[in-house]
C-alpha positions as CSV (number, residue, x, y, z in Angstrom):
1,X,-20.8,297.5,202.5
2,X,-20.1,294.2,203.9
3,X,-17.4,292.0,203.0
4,X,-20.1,289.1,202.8
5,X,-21.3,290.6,199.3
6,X,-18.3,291.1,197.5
7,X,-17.1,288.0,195.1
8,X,-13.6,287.5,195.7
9,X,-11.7,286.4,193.3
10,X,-9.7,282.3,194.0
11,X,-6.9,281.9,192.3
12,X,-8.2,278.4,192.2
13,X,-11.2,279.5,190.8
14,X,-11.8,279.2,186.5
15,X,-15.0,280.3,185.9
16,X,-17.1,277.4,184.0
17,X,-16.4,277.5,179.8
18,X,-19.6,277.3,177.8
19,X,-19.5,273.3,175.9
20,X,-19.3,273.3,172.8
21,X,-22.4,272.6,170.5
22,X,-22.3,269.3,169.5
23,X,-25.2,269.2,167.3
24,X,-28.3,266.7,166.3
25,X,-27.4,266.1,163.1
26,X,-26.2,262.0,162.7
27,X,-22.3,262.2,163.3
28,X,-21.5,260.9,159.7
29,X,-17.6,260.5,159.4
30,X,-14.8,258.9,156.7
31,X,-11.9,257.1,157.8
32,X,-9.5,260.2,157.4
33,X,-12.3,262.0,160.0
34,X,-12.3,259.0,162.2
35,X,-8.2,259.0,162.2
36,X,-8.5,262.9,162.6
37,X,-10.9,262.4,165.9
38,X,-8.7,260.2,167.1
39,X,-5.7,262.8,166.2
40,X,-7.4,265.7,168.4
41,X,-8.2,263.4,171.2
42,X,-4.3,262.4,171.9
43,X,-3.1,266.0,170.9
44,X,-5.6,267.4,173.5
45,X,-4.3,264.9,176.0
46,X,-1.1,265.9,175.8
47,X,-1.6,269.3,175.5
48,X,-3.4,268.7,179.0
49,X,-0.8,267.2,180.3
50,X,1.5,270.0,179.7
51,X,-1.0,272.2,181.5
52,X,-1.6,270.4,184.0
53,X,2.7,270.0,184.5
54,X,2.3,274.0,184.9
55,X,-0.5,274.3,186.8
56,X,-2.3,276.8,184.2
57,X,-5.7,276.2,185.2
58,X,-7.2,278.3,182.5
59,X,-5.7,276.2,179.7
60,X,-6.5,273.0,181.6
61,X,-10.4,274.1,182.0
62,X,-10.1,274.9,178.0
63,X,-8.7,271.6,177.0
64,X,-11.0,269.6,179.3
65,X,-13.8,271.2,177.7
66,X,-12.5,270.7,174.1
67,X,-11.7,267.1,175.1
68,X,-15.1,266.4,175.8
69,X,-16.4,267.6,172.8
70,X,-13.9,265.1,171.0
71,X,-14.8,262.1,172.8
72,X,-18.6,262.7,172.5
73,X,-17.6,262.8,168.8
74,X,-15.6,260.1,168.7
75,X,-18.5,258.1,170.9
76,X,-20.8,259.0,168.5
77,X,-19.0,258.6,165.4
78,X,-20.8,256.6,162.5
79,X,-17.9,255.6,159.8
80,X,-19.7,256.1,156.3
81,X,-18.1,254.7,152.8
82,X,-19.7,255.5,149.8
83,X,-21.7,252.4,147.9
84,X,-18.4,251.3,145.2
85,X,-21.2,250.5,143.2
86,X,-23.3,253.5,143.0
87,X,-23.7,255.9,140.5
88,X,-25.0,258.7,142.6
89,X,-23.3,261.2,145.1
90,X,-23.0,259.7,148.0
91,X,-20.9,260.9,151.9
92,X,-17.2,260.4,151.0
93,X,-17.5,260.8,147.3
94,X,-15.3,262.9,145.5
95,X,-17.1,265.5,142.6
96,X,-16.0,267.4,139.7
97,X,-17.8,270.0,138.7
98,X,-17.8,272.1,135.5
99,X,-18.9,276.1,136.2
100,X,-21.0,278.0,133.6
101,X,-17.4,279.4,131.5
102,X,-15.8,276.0,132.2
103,X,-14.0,276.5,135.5
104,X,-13.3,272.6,137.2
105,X,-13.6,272.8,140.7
106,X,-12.9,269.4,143.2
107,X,-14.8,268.8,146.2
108,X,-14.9,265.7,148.8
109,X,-18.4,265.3,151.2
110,X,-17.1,264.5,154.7
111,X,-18.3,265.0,158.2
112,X,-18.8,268.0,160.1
113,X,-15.6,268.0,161.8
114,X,-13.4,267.5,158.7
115,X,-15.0,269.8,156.6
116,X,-12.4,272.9,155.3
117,X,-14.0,274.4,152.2
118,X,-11.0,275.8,151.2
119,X,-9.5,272.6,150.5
120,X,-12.7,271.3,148.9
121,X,-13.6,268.9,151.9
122,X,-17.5,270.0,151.7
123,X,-19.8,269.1,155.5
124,X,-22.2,266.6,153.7
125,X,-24.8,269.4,155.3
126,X,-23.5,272.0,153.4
127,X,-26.2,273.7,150.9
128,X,-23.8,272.2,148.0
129,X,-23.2,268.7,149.6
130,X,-27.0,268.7,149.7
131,X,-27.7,269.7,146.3
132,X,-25.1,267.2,145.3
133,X,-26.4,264.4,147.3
134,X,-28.3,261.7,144.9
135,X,-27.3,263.4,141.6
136,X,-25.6,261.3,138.8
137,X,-22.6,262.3,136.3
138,X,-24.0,265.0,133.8
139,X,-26.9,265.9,135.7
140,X,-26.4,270.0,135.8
141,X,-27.8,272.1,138.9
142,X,-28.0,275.9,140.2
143,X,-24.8,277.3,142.0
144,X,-24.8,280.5,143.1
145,X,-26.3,282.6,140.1
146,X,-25.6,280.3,137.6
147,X,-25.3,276.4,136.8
148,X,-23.0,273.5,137.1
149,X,-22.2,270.3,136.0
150,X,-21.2,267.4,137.4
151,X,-18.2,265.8,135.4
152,X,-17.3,263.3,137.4
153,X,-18.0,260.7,140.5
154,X,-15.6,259.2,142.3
155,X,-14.1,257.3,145.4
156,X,-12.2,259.2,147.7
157,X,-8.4,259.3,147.8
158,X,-6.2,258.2,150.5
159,X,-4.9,261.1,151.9
C-alpha cells in the first residue's frame, strides 16, 4: 500500500473541536450572569495563556473553542431586570413556593448560562421558570404530581 494513503499523524496537528451550541433562544442575562460572562472570558484567557506558555496545543484548541462560545455570549448578551413594580414573575425574580405538605423551596429565574438548579438559579426556559412566568403571589399550579404555591415574589439579592 502506498505511503500516499496513509494519514500521518503532525504533532502540530489538533484535530478540529466541535463549537459549542449556542442556541436561538434570546440570550436573557442578570447582572451576576453578565459579571459571570465576563468572569469566564478573563479566566479562559488566562488559562490560554498558560497553554500557550507550554505549548499544549490540545488545551489551547479547547480554550479557543470555549472562548468563542463566551464572547458570542457575551456579544449577545441582553441584561434583563425585573419590572420593581410588577406583581408578576418576571426574569430575575426571586420565588417561594409552598409544596403540597408545606415544604418552602427558593428559586431565582436567570439566564441560560447561570442557571444551577441545585442552588435554585432556575434557566427562565426551564419547564418551571415557564410555568412560573406571569403568575402572581397565591396563584397555585401543577409541579410534578402534585401542586404548589407561590408565597412570595421578590427582587433578586446581590450575591
Amino acid at each position: 500500500m502506498s505511503v500516499a494513503f496513509v494519514k500521518e499523524p503532525n504533532e502540530d496537528q489538533v484535530e478540529a473541536l466541535p463549537e459549542r451550541d449556542l442556541g436561538t433562544d434570546p440570550n436573557f442575562v442578570t447582572a451576576h450572569g453578565l459579571e459571570l460572562l465576563d468572569q469566564a472570558i478573563a479566566a479562559g484567557e488566562a488559562a490560554l495563556e498558560k497553554a500557550r506558555a507550554s505549548d499544549d496545543k490540545i488545551a489551547m484548541a479547547m480554550l479557543n473553542r470555549d472562548l468563542r462560545y463566551w464572547r458570542a455570549r457575551r456579544s449577545t448578551a441582553q441584561l434583563a431586570t425585573p419590572d420593581p413594580d410588577g406583581e408578576t414573575v418576571q426574569f430575575g425574580h426571586d420565588v417561594t413556593l409552598r409544596r403540597a405538605g408545606g415544604a418552602i423551596q427558593h428559586y431565582r429565574i436567570v439566564g441560560i448560562d447561570e442557571a444551577d438548579p441545585a442552588k435554585g438559579l432556575i434557566s427562565y426556559l426551564s419547564p418551571l421558570a415557564r410555568q412560573l412566568i406571569g403568575k402572581e403571589e397565591g396563584d397555585r399550579f401543577r409541579i410534578g404530581p402534585a401542586e404548589a404555591e407561590i408565597v412570595r415574589i421578590g427582587q433578586a439579592a446581590k450575591v
